[in-house]
C-alpha positions in Angstrom: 123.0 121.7 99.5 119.9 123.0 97.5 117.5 120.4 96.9 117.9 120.0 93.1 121.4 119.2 93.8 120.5 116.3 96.7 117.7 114.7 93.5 120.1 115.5 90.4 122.0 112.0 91.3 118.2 110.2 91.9 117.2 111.6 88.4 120.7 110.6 86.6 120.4 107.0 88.1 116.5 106.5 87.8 116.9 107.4 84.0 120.4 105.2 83.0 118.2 102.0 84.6 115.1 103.3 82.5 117.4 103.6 79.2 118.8 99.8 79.9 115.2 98.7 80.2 114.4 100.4 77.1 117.2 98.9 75.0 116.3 95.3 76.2 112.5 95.8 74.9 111.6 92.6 72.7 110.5 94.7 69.4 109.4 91.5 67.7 106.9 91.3 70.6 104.7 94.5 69.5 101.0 93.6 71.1 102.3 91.4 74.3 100.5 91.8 77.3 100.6 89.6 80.2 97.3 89.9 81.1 94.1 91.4 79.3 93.8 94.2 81.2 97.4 95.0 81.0 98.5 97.5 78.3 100.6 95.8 75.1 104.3 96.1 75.3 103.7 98.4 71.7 102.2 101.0 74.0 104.1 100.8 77.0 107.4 101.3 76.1 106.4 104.5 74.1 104.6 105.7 77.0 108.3 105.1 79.4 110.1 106.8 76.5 107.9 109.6 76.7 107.5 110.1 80.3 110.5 112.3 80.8 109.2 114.9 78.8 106.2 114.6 81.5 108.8 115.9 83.9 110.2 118.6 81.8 106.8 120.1 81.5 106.3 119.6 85.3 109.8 121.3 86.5 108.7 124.4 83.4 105.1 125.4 84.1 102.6 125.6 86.5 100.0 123.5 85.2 99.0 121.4 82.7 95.6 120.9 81.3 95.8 117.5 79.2 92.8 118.4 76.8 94.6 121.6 75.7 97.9 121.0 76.3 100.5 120.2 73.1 99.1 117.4 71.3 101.4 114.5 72.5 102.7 112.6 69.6 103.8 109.0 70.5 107.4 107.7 69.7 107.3 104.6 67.4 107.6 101.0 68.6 111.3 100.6 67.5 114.5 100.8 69.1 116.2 103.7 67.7 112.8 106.3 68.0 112.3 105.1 71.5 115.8 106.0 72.5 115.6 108.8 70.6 112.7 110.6 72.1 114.1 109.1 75.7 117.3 110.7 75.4 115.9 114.1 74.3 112.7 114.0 77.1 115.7 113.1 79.6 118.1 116.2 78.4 115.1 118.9 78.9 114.2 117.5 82.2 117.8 117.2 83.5 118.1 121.0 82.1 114.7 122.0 83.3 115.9 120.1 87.2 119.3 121.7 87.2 118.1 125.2 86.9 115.0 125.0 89.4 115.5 127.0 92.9 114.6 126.2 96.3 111.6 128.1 96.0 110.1 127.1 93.1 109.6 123.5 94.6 106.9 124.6 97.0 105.3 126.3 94.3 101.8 124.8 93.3 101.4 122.6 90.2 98.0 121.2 88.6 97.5 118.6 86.2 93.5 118.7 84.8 91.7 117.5 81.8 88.9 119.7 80.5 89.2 121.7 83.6 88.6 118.8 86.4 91.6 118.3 88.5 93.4 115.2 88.0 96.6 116.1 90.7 96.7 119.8 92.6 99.8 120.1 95.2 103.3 121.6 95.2 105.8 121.3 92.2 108.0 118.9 94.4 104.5 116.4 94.7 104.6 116.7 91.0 107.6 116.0 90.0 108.0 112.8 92.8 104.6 111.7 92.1 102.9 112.5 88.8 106.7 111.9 86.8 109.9 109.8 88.7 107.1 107.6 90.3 104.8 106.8 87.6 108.0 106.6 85.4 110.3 103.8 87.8 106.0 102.2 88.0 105.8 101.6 84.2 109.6 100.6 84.2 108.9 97.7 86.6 106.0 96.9 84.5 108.2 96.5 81.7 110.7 94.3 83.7 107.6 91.8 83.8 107.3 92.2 80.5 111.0 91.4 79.8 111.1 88.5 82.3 108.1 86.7 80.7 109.5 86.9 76.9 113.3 85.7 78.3 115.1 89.0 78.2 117.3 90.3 80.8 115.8 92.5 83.2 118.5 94.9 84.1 119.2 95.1 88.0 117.9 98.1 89.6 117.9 98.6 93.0 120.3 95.9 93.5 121.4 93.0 91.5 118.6 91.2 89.5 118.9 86.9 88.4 119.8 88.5 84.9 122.5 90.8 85.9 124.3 90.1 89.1 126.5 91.9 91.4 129.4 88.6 92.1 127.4 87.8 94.9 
């Protein structure tokens, strides 16, 4: 079994819970933040919606340089555009995952900005890391979010209090 194939069925699951949490986001709750230094719920959940397209770009190229990469535009704090942009960013990556070989996972990948290295390691580092990581990190930070403004947080891992297993 190549590797792709043993992550394809992490990837499907690890976006359908990211897609729940994103259809549960309180829109009427635009510039929430649970704590000051915490970023407001208006900017998060763009930024989850976004992040598959992250791992498109990781799976498709061999670096990325964030001060002359495409200019990122952000998908707008509403239902629809989020899910939008999420199921779009999702269907590149999947594509971009399915056709990756072997090989190309040990190849090196390097994320910069203006030339000073933010992440340098293989294209399997990358893609666990700097994407599905970062992604499921934000998408617990958004179950906070949901849990302190009463909205289901969707289980995950397991059941959560909100959506239960039977047990």
């Amino acid at each position: 079994m190549s590797v792709t194939d043993l992550l394809l069925g992490e990837f499907d699951a690890e976006m359908k819970t990211t897609r729940t949490t994103l259809e549960r986001v309180p829109f009427d709750k635009q510039g929430f933040k649970p704590h000051t230094k915490s970023m407001p719920l208006d900017k998060l959940a763009p930024h989850v919606a976004e992040l598959a397209g992250f791992g498109a770009t990781i799976l498709t190229t061999p670096e990325l340089d964030f001060s002359t990469g495409p200019q990122r535009t952000r998908p707008p704090f509403e239902s629809a555009g989020l899910l939008k942009v999420f199921d779009e960013n999702v269907a590149k990556a999947r594509a971009a995952l399915k056709g990756l070989s072997d090989e190309a996972w040990t190849q090196p990948w390097k994320l910069s900005f203006q030339g000073k290295p933010i992440f340098s390691g293989t294209r399997f580092l990358a893609y666990r890391q700097m994407f599905l990581n970062h992604l499921v990190h934000h998408r617990a930070q958004l179950g906070v979010y949901l849990r302190l403004n009463d909205k289901p947080v969707p289980a995950t891992y397991g059941p959560s209090a909100d959506d239960t297993l039977g047990f």
